[in-house]
N, CA and C of each residue as an Amber inpcrd file, in Angstrom:
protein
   246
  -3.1550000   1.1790000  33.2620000  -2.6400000   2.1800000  32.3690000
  -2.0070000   3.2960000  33.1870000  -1.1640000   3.8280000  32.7600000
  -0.3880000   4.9680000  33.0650000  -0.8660000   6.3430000  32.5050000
  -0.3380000   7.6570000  32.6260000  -0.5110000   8.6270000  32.2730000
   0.5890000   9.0290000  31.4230000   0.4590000   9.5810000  30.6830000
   0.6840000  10.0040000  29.1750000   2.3090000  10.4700000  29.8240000
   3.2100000   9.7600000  29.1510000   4.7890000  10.2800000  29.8710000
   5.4970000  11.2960000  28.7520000   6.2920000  12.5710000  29.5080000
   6.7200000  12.9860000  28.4200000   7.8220000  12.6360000  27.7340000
   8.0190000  12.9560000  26.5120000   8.9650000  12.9090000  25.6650000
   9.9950000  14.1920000  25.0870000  11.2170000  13.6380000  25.3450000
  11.8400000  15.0610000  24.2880000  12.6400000  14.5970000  23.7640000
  13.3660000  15.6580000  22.3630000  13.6910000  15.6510000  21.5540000
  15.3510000  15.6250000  21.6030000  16.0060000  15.1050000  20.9350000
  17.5220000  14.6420000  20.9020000  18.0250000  16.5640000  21.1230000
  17.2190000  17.5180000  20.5340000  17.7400000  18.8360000  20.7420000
  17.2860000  19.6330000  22.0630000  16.8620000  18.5610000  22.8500000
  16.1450000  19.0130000  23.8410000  14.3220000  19.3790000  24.1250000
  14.0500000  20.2170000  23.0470000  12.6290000  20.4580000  22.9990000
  11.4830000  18.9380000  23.7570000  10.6530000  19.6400000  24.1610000
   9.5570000  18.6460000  24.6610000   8.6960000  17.7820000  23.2520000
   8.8490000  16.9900000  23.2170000   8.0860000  16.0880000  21.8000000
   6.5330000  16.7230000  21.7250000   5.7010000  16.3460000  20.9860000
   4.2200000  17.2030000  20.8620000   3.4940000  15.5630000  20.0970000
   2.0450000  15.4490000  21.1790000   1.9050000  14.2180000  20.6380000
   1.0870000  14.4430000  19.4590000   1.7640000  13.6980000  18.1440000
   1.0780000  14.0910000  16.3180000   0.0540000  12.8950000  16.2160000
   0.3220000  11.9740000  16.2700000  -1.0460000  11.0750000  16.1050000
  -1.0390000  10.0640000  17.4100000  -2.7930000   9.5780000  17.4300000
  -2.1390000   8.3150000  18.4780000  -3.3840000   7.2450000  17.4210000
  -3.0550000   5.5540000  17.3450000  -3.7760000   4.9450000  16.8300000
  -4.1680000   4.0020000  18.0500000  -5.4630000   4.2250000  18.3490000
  -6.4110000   3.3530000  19.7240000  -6.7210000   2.2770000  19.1160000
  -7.3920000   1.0620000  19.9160000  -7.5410000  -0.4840000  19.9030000
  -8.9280000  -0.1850000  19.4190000  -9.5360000   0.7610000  20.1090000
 -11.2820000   0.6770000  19.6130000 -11.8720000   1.7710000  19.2940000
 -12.6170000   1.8830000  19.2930000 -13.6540000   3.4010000  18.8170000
 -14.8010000   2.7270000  19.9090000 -15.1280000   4.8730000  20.8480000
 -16.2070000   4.2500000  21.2670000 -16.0910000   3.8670000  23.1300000
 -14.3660000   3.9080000  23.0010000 -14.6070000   3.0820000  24.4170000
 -14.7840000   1.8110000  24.8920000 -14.4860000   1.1740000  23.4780000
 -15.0330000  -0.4820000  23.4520000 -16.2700000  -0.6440000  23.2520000
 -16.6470000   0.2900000  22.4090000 -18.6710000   0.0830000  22.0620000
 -19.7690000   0.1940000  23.5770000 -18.7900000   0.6270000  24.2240000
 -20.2760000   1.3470000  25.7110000 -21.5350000   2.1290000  24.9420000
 -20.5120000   3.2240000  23.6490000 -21.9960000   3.9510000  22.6100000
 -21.3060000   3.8360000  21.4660000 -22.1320000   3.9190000  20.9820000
 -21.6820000   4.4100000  19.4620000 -22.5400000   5.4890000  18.4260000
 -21.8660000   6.5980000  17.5470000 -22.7960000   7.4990000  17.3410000
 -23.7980000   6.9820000  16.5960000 -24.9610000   7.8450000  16.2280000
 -26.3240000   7.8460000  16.8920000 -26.5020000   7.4250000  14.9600000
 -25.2310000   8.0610000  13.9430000 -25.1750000   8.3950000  12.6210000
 -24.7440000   6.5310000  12.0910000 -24.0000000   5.9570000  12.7880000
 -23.7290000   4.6050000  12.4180000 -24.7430000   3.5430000  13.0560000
 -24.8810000   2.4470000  12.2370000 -25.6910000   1.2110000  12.4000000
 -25.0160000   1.0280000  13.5130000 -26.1990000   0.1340000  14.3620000
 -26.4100000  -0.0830000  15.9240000 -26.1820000  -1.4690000  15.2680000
 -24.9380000  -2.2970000  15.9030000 -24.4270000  -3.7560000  15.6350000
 -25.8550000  -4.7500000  15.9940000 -26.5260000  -4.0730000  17.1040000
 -27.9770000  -5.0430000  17.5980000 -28.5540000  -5.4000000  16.1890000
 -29.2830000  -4.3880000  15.1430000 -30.1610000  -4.5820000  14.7080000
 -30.2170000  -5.9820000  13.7590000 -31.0320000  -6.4140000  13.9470000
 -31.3470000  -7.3870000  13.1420000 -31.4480000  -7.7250000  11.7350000
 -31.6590000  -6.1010000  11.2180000 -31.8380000  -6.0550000   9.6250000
 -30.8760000  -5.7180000   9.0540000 -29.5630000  -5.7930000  10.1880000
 -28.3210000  -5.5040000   8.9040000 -27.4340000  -6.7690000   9.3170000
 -26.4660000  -6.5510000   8.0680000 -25.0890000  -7.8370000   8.0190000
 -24.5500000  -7.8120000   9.1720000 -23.8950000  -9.2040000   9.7630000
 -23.1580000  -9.2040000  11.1510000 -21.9740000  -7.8540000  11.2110000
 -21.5410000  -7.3700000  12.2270000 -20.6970000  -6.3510000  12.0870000
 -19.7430000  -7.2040000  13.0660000 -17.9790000  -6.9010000  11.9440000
 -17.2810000  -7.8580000  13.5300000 -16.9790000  -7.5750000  14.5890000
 -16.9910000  -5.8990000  14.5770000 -17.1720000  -5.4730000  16.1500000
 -17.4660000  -4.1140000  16.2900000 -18.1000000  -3.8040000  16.4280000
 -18.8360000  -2.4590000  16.6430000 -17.8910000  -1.4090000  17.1940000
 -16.6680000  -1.7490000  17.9530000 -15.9950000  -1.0060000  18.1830000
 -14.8040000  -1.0680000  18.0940000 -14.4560000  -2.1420000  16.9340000
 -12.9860000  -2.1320000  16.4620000 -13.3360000  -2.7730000  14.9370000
 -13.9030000  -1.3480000  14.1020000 -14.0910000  -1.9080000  12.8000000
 -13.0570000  -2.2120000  12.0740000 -11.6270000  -1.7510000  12.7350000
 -10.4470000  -1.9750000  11.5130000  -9.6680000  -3.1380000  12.1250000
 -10.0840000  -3.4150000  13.4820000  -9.6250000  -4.7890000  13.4460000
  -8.2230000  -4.7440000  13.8390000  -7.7340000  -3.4580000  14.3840000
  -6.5250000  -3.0890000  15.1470000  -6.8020000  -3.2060000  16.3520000
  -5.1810000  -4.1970000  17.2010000  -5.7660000  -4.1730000  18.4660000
  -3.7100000  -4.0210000  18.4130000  -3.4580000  -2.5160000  19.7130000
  -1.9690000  -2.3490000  19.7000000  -1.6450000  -2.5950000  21.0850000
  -0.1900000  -3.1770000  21.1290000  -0.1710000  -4.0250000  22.0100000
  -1.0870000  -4.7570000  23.3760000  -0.9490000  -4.4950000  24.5970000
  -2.4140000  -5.2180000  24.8680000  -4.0720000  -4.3200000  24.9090000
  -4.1590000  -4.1320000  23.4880000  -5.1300000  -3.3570000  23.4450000
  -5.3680000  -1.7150000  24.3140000  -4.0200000  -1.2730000  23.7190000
  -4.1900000   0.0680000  24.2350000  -3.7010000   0.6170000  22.9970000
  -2.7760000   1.8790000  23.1380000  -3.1590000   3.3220000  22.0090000
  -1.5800000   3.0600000  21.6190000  -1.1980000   3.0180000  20.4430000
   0.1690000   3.5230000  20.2320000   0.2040000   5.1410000  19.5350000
   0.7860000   5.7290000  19.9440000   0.8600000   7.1880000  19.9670000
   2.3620000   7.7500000  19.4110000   2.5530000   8.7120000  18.5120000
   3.4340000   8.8820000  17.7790000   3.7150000  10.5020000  18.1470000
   5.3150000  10.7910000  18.3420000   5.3970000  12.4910000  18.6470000
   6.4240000  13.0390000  17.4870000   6.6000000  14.1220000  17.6310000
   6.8000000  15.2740000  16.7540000   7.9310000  16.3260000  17.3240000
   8.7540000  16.7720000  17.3940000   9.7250000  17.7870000  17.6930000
   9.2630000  18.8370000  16.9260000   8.8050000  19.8340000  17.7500000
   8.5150000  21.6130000  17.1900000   9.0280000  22.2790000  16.7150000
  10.4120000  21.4590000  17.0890000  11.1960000  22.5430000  16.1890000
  12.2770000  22.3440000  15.3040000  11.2840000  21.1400000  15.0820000
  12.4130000  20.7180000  13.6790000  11.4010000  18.9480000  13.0710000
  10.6080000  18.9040000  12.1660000   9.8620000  17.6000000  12.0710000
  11.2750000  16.7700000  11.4120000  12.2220000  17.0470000  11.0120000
  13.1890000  15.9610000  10.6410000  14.0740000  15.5680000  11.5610000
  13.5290000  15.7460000  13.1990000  14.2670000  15.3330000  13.9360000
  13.6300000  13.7440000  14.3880000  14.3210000  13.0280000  14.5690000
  13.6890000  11.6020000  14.7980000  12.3720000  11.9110000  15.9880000
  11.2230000  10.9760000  15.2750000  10.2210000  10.8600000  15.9520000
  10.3350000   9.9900000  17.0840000   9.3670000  10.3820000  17.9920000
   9.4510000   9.5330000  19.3080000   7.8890000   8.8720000  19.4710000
   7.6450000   7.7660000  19.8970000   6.1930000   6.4210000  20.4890000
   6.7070000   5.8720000  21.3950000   5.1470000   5.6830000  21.8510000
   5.0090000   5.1770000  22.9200000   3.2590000   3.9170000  22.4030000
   3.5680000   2.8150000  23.5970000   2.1150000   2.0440000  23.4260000
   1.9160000   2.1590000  24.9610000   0.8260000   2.3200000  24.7920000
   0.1970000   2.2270000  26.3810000  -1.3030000   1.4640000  26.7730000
């Protein structure tokens, strides 16, 4: 993986990153909070993955990330997958 590259805007401005959608929650299930069922336990339904409950995986399982121009949101958005 690389480090987060910047982006700017057709008017120049630096892009601002607005959402990013990750492959997992969690880190790939190393933890998970303390408030959600632990995939181990025995007394609940199979879970299909403890750390990718929605079952999104973006390109090879990294983050696609979506930006924003400051100074103007109807200026074409800019992504990246990483």
């Amino acid at each position: 993986m690389t480090d987060l590259q910047r982006q700017y805007c057709d008017c120049g401005r630096e892009l601002r990153l607005m959402l990013t959608i990750d492959s997992s929650e969690w880190g790939g299930a190393g933890w998970w909070p303390r408030e959600d069922p632990s995939p181990t336990d025995p007394d609940l339904p199979p879970v299909p993955s403890a750390g990718e409950p929605t079952q999104i995986a973006v390109g090879r399982y990294g983050a696609y990330r979506v930006f924003v121009c400051p100074a103007d949101a109807s200026h074409p958005h800019g992504a990246d997958v990483q």
